[in-house]
SEGU-165926 format. One line per 5 residues: number of its first residue (from 1); for each residue y, z, x of C-alpha. Coordinates in nm, 2 decimals. Layout:
BEGIN
NUM	Y Z X  ...
//
This chain:
BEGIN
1	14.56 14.52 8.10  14.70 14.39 8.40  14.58 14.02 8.45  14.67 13.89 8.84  14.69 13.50 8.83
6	14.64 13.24 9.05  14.96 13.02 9.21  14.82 12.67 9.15  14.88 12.59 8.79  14.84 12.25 8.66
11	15.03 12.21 8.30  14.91 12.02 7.99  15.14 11.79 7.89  15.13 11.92 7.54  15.28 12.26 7.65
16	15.56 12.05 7.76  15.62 11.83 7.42  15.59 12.18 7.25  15.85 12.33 7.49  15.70 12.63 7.60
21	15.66 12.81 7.83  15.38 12.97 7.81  15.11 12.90 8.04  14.70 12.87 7.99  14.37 13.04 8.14
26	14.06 12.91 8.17  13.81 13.21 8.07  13.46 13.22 8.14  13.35 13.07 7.80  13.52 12.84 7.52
31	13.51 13.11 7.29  13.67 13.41 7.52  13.97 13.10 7.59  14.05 13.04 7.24  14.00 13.40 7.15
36	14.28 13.45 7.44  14.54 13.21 7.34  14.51 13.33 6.95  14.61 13.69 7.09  14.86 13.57 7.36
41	15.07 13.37 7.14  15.05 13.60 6.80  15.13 13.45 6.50  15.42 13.14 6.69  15.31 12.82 6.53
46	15.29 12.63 6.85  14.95 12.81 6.90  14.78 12.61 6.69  14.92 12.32 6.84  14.78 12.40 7.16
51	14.42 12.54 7.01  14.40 12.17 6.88  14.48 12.00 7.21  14.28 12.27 7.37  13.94 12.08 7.56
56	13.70 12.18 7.84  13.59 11.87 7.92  13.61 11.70 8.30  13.87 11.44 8.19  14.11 11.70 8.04
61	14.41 11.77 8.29  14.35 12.14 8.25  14.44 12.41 8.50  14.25 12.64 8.67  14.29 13.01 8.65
66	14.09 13.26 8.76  14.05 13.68 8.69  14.05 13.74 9.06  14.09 14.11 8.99  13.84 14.18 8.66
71	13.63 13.86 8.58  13.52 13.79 8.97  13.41 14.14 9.01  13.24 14.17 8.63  13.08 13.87 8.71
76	12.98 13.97 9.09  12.84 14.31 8.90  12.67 14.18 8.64  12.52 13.94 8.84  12.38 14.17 9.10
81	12.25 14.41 8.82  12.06 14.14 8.69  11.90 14.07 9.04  11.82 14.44 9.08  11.66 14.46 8.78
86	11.49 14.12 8.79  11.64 13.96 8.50  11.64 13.58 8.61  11.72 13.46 8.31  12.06 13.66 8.26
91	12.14 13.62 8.62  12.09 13.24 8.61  12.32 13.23 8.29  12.62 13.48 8.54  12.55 13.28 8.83
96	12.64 12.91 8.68  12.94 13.12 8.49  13.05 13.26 8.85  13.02 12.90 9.00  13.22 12.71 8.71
101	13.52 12.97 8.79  13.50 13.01 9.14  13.25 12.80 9.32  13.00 12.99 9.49  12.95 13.36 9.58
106	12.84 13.53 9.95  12.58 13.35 10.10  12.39 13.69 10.11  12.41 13.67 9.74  12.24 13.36 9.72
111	12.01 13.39 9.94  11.88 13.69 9.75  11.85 13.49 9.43  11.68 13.18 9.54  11.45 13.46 9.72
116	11.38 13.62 9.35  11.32 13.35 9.18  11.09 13.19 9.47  10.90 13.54 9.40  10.84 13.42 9.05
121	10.55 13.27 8.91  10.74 13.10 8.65  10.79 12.70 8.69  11.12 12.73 8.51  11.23 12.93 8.78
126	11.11 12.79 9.05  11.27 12.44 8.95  11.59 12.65 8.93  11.55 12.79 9.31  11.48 12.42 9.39
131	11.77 12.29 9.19  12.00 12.58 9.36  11.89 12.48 9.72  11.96 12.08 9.62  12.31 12.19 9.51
136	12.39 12.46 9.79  12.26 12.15 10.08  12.46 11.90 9.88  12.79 12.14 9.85  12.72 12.22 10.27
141	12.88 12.54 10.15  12.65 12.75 10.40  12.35 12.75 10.59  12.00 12.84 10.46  11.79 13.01 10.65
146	11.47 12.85 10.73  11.26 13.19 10.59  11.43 13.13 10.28  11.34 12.78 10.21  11.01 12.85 10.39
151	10.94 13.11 10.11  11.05 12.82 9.83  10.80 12.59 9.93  10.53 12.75 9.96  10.57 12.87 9.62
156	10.66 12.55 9.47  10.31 12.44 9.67  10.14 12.71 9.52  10.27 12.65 9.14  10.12 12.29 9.21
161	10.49 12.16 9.20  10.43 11.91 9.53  10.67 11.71 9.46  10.98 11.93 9.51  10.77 12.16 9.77
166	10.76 11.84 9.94  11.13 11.76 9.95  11.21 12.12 10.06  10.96 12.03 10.41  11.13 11.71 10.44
171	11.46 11.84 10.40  11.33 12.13 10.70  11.19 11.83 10.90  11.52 11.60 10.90  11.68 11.92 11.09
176	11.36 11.97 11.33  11.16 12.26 11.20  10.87 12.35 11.04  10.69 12.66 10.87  10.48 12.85 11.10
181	10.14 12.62 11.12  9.97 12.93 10.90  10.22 12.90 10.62  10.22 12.52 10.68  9.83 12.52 10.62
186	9.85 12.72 10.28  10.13 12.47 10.16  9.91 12.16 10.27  9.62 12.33 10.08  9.73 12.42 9.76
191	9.91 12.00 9.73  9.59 11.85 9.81  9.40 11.97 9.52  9.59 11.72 9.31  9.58 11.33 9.33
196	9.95 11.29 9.34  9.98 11.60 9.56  9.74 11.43 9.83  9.92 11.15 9.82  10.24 11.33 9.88
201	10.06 11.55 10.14  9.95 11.23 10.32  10.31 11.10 10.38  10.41 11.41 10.50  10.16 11.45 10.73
206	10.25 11.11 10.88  10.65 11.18 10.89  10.53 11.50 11.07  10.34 11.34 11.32  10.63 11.03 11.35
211	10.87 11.29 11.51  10.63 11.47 11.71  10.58 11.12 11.89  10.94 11.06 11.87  11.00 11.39 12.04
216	10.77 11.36 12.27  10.86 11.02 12.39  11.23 11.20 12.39  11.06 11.47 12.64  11.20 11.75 12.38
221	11.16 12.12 12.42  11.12 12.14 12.04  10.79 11.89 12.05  10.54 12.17 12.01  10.73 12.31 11.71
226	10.61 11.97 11.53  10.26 11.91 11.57  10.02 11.97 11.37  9.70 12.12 11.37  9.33 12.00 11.36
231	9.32 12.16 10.98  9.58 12.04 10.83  9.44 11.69 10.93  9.11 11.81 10.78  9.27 11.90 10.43
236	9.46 11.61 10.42  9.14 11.35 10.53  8.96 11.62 10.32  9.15 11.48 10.02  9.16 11.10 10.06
241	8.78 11.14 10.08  8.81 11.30 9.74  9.06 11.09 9.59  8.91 10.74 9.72  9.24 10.71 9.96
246	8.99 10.56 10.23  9.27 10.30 10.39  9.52 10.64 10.41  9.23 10.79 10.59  9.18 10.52 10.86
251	9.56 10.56 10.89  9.53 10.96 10.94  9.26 10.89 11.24  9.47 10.69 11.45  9.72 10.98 11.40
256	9.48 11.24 11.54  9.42 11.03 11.82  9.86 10.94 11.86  9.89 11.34 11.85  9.63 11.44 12.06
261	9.44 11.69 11.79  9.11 11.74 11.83  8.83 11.66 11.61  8.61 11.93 11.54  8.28 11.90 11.32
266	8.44 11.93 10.99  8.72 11.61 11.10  8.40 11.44 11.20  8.19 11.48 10.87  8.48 11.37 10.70
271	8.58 11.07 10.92  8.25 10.98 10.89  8.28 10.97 10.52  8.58 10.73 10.60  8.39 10.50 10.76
276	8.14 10.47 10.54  8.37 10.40 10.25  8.60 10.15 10.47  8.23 9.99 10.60  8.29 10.06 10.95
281	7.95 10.06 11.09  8.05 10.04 11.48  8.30 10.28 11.44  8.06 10.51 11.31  7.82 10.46 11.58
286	8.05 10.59 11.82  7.96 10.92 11.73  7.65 10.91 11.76  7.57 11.02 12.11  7.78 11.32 12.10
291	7.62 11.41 11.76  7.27 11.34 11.85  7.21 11.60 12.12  7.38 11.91 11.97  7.11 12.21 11.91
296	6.93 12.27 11.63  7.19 12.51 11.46  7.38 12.23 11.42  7.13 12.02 11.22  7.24 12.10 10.91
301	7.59 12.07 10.90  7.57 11.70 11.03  7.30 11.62 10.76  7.64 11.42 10.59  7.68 11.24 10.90
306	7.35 11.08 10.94  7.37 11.01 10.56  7.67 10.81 10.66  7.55 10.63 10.90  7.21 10.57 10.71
311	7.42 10.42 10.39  7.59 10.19 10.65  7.25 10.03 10.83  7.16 9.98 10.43  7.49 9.83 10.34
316	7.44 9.55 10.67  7.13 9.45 10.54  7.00 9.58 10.94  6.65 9.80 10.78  6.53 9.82 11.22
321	6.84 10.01 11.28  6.81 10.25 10.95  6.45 10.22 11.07  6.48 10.38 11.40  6.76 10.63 11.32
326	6.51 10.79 11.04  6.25 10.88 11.33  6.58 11.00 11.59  6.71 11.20 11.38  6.54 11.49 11.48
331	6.47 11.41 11.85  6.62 11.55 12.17  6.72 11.89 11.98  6.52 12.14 12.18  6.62 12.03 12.52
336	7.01 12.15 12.45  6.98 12.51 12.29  7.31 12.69 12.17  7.34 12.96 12.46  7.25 12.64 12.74
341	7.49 12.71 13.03  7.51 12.43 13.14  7.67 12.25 12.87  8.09 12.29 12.81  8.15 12.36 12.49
346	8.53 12.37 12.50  8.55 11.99 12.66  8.66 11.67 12.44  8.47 11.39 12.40  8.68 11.07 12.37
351	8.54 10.84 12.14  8.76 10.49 12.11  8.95 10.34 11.81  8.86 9.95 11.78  8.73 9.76 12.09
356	8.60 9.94 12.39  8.81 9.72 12.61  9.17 9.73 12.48  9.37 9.81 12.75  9.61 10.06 12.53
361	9.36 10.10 12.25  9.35 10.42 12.11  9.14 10.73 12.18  9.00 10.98 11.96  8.94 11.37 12.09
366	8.64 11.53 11.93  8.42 11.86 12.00  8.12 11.88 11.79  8.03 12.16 11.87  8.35 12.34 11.73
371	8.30 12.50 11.38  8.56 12.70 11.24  8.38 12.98 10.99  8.70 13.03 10.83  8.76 12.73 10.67
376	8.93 12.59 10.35  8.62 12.31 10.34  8.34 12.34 10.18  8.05 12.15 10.28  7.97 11.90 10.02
381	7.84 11.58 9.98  7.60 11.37 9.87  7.23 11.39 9.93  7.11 11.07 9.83  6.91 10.94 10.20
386	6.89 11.26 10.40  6.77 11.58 10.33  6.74 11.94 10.48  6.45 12.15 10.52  6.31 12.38 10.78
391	6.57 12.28 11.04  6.44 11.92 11.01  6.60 11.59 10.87  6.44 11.41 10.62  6.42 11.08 10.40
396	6.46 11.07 10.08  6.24 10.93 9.84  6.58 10.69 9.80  6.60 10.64 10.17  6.21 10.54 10.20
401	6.25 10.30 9.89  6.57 10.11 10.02  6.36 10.13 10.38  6.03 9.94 10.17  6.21 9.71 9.98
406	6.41 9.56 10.28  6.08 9.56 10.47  5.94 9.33 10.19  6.24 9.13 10.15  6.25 9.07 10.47
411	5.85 8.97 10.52  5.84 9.25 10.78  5.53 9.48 10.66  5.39 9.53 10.99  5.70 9.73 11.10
416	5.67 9.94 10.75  5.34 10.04 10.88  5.49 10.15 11.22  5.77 10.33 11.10  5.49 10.54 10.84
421	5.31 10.61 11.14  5.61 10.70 11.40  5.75 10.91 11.09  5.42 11.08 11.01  5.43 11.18 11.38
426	5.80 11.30 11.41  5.82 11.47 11.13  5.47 11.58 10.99  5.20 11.73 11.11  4.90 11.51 11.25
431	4.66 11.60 10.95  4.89 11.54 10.66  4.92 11.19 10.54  5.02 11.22 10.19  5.40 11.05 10.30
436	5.17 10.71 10.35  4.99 10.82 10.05  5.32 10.81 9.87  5.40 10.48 9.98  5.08 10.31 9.92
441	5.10 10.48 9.52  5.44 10.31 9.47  5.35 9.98 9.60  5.05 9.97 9.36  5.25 10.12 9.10
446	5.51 9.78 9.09  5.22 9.53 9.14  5.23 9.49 9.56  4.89 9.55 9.58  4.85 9.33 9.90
451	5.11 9.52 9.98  4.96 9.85 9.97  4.60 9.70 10.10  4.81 9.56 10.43  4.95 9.94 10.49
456	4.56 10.08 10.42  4.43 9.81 10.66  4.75 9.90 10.96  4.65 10.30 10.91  4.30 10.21 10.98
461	4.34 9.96 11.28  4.61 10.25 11.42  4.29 10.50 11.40  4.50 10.70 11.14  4.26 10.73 10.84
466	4.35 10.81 10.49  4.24 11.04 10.25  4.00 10.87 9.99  4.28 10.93 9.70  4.47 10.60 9.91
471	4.20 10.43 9.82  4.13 10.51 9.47  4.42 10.48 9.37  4.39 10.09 9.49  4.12 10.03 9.35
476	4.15 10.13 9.00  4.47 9.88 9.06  4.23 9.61 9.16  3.96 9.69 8.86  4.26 9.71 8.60
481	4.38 9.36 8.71  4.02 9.24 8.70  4.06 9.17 9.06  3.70 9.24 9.15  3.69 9.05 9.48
486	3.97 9.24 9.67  3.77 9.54 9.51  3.44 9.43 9.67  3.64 9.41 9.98  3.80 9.75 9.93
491	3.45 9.91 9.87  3.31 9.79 10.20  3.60 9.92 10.36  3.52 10.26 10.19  3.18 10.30 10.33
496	3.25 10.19 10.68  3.53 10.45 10.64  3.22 10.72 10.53  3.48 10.81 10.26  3.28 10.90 9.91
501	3.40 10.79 9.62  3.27 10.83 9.24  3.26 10.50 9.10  3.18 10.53 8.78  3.51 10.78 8.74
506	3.68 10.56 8.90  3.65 10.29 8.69  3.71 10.49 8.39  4.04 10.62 8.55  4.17 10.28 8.56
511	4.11 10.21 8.24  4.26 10.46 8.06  4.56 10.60 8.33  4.82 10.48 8.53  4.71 10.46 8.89
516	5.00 10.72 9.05  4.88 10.93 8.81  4.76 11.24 8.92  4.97 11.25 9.25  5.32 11.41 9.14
521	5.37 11.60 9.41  5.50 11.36 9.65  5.53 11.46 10.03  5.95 11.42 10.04  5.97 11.60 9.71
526	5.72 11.93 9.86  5.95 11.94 10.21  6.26 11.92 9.97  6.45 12.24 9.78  6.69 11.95 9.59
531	6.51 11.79 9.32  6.45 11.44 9.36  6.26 11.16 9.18  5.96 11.00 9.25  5.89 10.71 9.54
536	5.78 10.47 9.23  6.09 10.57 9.02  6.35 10.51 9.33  6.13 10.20 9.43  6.19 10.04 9.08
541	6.56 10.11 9.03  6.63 9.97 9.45  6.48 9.67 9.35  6.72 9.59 9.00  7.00 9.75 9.24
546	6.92 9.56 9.55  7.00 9.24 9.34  7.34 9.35 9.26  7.47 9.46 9.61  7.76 9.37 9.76
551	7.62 9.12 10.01  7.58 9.23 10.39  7.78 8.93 10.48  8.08 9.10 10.37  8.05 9.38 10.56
556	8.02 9.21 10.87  8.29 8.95 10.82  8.53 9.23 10.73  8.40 9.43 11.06  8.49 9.10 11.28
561	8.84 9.06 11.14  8.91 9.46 11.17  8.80 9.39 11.54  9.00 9.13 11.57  9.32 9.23 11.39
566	9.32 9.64 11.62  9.32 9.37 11.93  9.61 9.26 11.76  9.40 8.87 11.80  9.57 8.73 11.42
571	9.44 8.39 11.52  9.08 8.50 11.52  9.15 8.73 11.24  9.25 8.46 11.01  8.98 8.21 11.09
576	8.74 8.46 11.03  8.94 8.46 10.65  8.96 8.14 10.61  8.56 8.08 10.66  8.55 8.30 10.40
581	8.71 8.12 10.16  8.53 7.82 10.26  8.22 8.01 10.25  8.29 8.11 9.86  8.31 8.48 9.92
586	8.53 8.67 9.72  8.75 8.88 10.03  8.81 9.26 9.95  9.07 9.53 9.96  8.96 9.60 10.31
591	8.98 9.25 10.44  9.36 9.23 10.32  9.42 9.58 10.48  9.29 9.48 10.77  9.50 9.18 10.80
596	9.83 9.32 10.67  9.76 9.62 10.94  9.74 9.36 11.20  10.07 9.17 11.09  10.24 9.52 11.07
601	10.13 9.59 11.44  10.33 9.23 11.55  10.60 9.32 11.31  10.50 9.00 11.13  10.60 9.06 10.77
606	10.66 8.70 10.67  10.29 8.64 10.70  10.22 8.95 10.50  10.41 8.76 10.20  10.19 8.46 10.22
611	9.88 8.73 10.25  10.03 8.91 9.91  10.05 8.55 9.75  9.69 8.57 9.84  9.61 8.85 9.65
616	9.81 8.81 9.32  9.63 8.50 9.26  9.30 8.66 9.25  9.46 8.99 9.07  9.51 8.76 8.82
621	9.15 8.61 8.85  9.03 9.01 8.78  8.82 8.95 9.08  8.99 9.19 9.29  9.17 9.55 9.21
626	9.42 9.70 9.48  9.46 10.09 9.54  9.76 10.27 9.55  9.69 10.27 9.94  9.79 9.92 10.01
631	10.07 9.86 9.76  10.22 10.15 9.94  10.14 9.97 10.27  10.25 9.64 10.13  10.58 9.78 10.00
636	10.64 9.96 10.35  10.55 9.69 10.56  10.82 9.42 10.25  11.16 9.72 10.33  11.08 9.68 10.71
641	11.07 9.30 10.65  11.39 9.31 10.45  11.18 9.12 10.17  11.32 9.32 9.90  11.23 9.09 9.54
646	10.92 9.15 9.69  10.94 9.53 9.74  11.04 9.52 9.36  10.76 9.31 9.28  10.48 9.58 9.43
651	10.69 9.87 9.30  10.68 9.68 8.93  10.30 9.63 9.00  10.26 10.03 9.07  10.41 10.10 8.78
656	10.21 9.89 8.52  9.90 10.09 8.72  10.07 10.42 8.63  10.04 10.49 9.03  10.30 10.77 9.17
661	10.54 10.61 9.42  10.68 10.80 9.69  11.05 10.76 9.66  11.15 10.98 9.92  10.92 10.79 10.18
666	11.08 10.47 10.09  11.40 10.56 10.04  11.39 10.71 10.46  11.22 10.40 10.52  11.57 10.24 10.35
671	11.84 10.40 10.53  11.66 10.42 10.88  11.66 10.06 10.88  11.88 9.88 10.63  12.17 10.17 10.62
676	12.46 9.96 10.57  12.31 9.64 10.43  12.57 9.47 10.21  12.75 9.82 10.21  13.14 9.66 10.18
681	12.97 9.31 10.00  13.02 9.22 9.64  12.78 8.97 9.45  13.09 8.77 9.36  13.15 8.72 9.75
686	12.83 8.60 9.82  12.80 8.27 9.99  12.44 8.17 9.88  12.25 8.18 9.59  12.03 8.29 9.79
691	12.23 8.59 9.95  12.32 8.65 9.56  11.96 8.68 9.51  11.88 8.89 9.75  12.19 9.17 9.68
696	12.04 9.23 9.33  11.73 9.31 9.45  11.89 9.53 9.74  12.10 9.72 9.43  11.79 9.74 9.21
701	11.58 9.89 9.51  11.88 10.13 9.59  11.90 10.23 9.22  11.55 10.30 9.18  11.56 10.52 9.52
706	11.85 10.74 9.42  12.05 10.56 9.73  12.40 10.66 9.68
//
């Protein structure tokens, strides 16, 4: 068999102490090289010599021979049999064979099998087209194409592999491309539907929308390429609803409104949902007069809005405002129907981020009345305060119980009566009454008897009389507490009402049964398809709950320093935390986000050390619990700072939580900023302690990045 060999020969030293001349090849395999050299040298001592010295290993001074004219083209053949008849396994087994001996093949070749093996559903192969990309960008042997690695990701997406699907659009995005936005979508869709995935998804979407500004700014041709569109925000918002990423989602609204993507009525639902998590009450309210006068085939699919909203008048203590947005819910609908002509359906609202007045403050585009039928969303949520039925919006037996405990807390029963009436007039028609009916049965049914006697005496002062079941029902109250002068009073109240009532049942009834007894079918509950329970039930657990709430105090202290820290005003910001501690109450995730977010914006990251100080001490209290959200905002805002035993302290912190930690975020974050920190210095040369310090923790950080 002719064997051509290649010039270059490098010589073990132990072919020269045995003085021969004989030479050595490097087969494909250990076993093929020693089954060579046992035929080659035939019986001469020396060969066992040389077996013996014989090693593979990288240290070994070995040469390099290759079979230029049988191996290479075995290996080339059996290596594009095994791609045609898609065996992956046996081709990945040629392909590293092919590499050890001669580096790598045709780029055609290549391309074809990271191409197959993105095809496959298999993990195990799909780490290996991800492993073979890695190695071919490290190697810079050749160019990918983009359809190839566009093709990878997606699969690696859709195998729920995010974090290598990830790293593939990164790697796309360093070089200023992108998938089409359709194939971009699917990949953004299938990494949300894991936690660590919509975390991952959530960085990304940021970078993305970091070089579109940056390109923009740069006036480059290539700036449309980048931006994303008004669904990929949605999945990604979509998600930190989902995953309780509320502080990421505040973040991903100010991008909307820094890219110039418009809103549409899914991005508001969900923003919504934002604000209600984050407490942003006045951000909320924004909305609100571009929602309120959309047609009536729109109702429904703001329902989750108004619930929003709704939870947020609850959460601030302010019952006139939850009040009032109960009975203008519905209002106004008629005047705008779908078809109306006069109304532009295809122009933005622009609905401001923060303060009104901020000269540069940001803007957000929205159209509500943009609903796309095709998408990924569904429409959930919760439907604790407001309900749906025949094109109408309706309380809850929830929303009324938060609505008359408040009332009562508040020593405001007048305005109960008021609202019964305005809601039995907005919502009802004007000979059913059984919502004040309602009322009255759960009043009686916790002991507020005056209570329900005050409502019976408002309904008949409005001229809005009551069935005689109202007062029954209070009566058999007043007999079962032996209250028999309220009952005399009742009575005459009865017959000037020409209402007849059997007394002698009556009395009996109260005896023997409960008064809300005999009225199950509550109002709410009838003009409700979702099952719900009773007015008494919801009454009894607000009141144990209302004593547990987070105090409305909070909420608006926290809304005051967000104000303050957008207008980028740290001085007011802080005093409004430092009253707080005065005060005695206990500040929350939110009020440090809000402060660190305001710091960031000055580039103040020395006072964001003192602020982390801060919230270690009451970590440590158990009084307060951070999300993943913030440490990752914290450790961004410590790398910009250069505060790096700090970035190790957060990143130790994540760990003990068992939170993911974007490496490849921080790691940009790194070298766009701190590239060639102590690059040529040595810990011995340092001229501090200080400076010694401080170059451990830079090597620890660039250790635990991968930072070569």
């Amino acid at each position: 068999m002719a064997i051509k060999l290649t010039r270059k020969v490098f010589v073990n030293p132990c072919f020269l102490s045995c003085n021969s001349s004989r030479f050595l090849v490097r087969l494909s395999s250990d076993h093929d090289t020693r089954f060579f050299l046992s035929k080659f040298f035939c019986g001469n001592q020396e060969s066992g010599v040389i077996c013996r010295h014989l090693s593979f290993s990288p240290a070994t001074s070995l040469e390099r021979l290759s079979w230029e004219g049988s191996s290479h083209t075995v290996l080339l053949t059996k290596l594009e049999n095994a791609l045609k008849d898609l065996k992956l396994d046996e081709a990945w087994e040629t392909f590293n064979d092919f590499i050890r001996l001669y580096g790598f093949p045709n780029h055609l070749l290549v391309s074809r099998f990271i191409t197959q093996l993105s095809y496959s559903s298999s993990p195990c192969s799909l780490q290996k087209a991800y492993d073979l990309v890695m190695l071919v960008l490290k190697e810079k042997s050749y160019h990918l194409r983009p359809d190839i690695l566009v093709k990878l990701a997606l699969s690696l997406s859709r195998a729920q592999m995010p974090i290598p699907s990830s790293t593939i659009l990164r790697l796309m995005l360093e070089k200023g491309m992108l998938p089409p936005m359709n194939v971009l979508q699917l990949s953004f869709l299938h990494m949300v539907k894991t936690e660590v995935g919509a975390c991952i998804a959530s960085n990304l979407l940021i970078q993305i929308c970091d070089n579109y500004v940056r390109f923009c700014s740069g006036k480059s041709p290539c700036a449309n390429l980048l931006k994303p569109d008004t669904v990929i925000f949605n999945l990604v918002l979509d998600a930190c609803v989902r995953f309780g990423s509320s502080l990421k989602g505040q973040q991903i609204i100010e991008l909307m409104s820094q890219t110039g993507v418009v809103a549409d009525a899914h991005s508001i639902i969900i923003i919504a949902q934002i604000h209600e998590i984050n407490g942003q009450r006045d951000e909320l309210k924004k909305f609100k007069d571009h929602v309120a006068p959309l047609p009536v085939a729109f109702v429904s699919h703001y329902r989750q809005f108004y619930e929003c909203l709704l939870s947020l008048h609850f959460k601030f203590d302010d019952i006139d405002a939850a009040a009032e947005l109960l009975l203008d819910m519905n209002r106004s609908r008629g005047s705008h129907p779908v078809d109306d002509p006069g109304r532009d359906f295809q122009k933005p609202h622009f609905v401001p981020i923060g303060s009104q007045n901020l000269r540069n403050g940001l803007k957000i585009q929205i159209m509500p009345e943009l609903i796309h039928k095709d998408s990924a969303l569904k429409e959930e949520g919760k439907s604790d305060l407001v309900l749906f039925r025949d094109k109408k919006l309706l309380p809850s037996n929830r929303a009324l119980s938060k609505l008359i405990n408040g009332y009562k807390r508040h020593g405001k029963m007048d305005e109960l009566s008021k609202f019964l009436l305005g809601l039995k007039k907005e919502l009802y028609s004007s000979g059913e009454s059984s919502v004040i009916c309602d009322v009255i049965d759960a009043c009686i049914s916790l002991g507020w008897v005056e209570i329900a006697h005050d409502i019976l005496d408002d309904m008949e002062f409005s001229g809005d009389s009551l069935d005689s079941s109202a007062y029954m029902a209070l009566l058999s109250a007043y007999y079962k507490r032996n209250m028999s002068r309220e009952a005399n009073v009742l009575l005459k109240q009865v017959r000037k009402a020409g209402l007849v009532i059997n007394l002698a049942n009556n009395i009996v009834l109260s005896k023997n049964v409960p008064s809300n007894v005999g009225r199950s079918s509550l109002s709410i509950k009838e003009a409700s398809s979702i099952y719900q329970p009773s007015l008494s039930k919801c009454l009894v657990e607000e009141v144990s709950d209302a004593e547990k709430a987070v105090s409305h105090i909070i909420y608006e202290l926290n809304s005051s320093i967000y104000f303050f820290s957008k207008a980028k005003m740290m001085g007011d910001a802080l005093n409004i935390y430092r009253r707080m501690q005065e005060m005695k109450i206990q500040p929350t995730e939110h009020t440090f986000m809000y402060l660190v977010c305001g710091y960031s914006s000055l580039e103040m990251y020395r006072d964001v050390t003192i602020l982390w100080g801060d919230m270690k001490r009451i970590m440590e209290t158990g009084s307060l619990t951070l999300s993943s959200d913030l440490y990752e905002f914290l450790l961004l805002n410590f790398l910009r700072g250069g505060y790096f035993e700090r970035v190790m302290e957060v990143i130790d912190y994540m760990n003990k939580c068992n939170m993911y930690v974007d490496k490849w975020m921080h790691k940009s974050e790194y070298l766009k900023i701190h590239k060639n920190l102590y690059r040529s210095l040595k810990a011995s040369k340092a001229r501090t302690e200080a400076q010694g310090k401080r170059f451990e923790y830079v090597k620890a950080f660039k250790k635990w990045a991968g930072i070569n």
